[in-house]
C-alpha positions as a Markdown table, in Angstrom:
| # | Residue | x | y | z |
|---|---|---|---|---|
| 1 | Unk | 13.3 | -20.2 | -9.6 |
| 2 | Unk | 14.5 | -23.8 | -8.8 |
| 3 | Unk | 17.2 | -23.6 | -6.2 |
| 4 | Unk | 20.2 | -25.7 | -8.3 |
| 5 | Unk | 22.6 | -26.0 | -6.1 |
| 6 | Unk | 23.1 | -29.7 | -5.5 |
| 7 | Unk | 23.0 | -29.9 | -9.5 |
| 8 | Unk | 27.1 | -29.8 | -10.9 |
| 9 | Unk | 26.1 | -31.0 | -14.4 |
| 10 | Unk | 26.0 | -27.1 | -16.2 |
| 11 | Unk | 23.6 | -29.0 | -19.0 |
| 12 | Unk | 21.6 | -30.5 | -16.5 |
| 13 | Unk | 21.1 | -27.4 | -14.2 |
| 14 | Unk | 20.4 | -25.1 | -17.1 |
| 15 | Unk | 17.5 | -27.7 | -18.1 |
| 16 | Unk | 15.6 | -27.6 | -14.6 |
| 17 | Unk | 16.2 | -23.9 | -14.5 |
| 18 | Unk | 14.6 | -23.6 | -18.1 |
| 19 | Unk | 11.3 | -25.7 | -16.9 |
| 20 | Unk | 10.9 | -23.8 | -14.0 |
| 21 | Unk | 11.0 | -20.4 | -15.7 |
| 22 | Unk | 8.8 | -21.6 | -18.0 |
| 23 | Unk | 6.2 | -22.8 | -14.9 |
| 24 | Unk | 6.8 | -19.5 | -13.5 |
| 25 | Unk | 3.9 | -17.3 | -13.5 |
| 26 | Unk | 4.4 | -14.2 | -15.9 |
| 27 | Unk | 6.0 | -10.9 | -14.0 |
| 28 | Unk | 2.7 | -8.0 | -14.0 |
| 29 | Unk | 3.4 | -4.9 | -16.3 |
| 30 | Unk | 5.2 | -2.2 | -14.5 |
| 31 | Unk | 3.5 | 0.3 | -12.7 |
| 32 | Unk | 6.3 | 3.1 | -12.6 |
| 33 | Unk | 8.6 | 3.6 | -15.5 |
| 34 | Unk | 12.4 | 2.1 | -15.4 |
| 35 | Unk | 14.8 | 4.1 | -13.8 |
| 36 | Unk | 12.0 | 6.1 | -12.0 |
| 37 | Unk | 13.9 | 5.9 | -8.6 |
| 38 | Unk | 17.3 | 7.2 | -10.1 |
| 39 | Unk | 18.7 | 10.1 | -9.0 |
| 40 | Unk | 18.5 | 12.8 | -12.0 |
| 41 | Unk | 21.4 | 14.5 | -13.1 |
| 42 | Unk | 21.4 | 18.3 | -12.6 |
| 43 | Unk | 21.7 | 20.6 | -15.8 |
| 44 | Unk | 24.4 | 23.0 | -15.6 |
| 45 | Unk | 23.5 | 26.7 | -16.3 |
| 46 | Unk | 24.5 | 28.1 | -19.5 |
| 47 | Unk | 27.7 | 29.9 | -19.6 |
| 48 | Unk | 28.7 | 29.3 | -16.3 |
| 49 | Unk | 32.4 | 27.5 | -15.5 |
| 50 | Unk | 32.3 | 24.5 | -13.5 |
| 51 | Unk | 35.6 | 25.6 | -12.2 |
């Protein structure tokens, strides 16, 4: 992305931002599914108390 720093205008800035993304080559297709590298949450046992 265009580094838009030095630009204060908020009109102007969001123009050279939108050209760029647009230049931008396209992101590949994942490899790994979302969330793949989040910690999974345990399942508690049936009938047992947490407490």
């Amino acid at each position: 992305m265009a580094n838009t720093k030095a630009i204060s205008d908020r009109t102007e800035r969001k123009k050279v931002k939108r050209t760029a993304r647009k230049k931008a080559t396209p992101k590949p297709k994942r490899t790994t599914p979302r969330g793949s590298a989040k910690k999974k949450v345990r399942k508690l046992t049936r009938g047992a108390s947490k407490r």
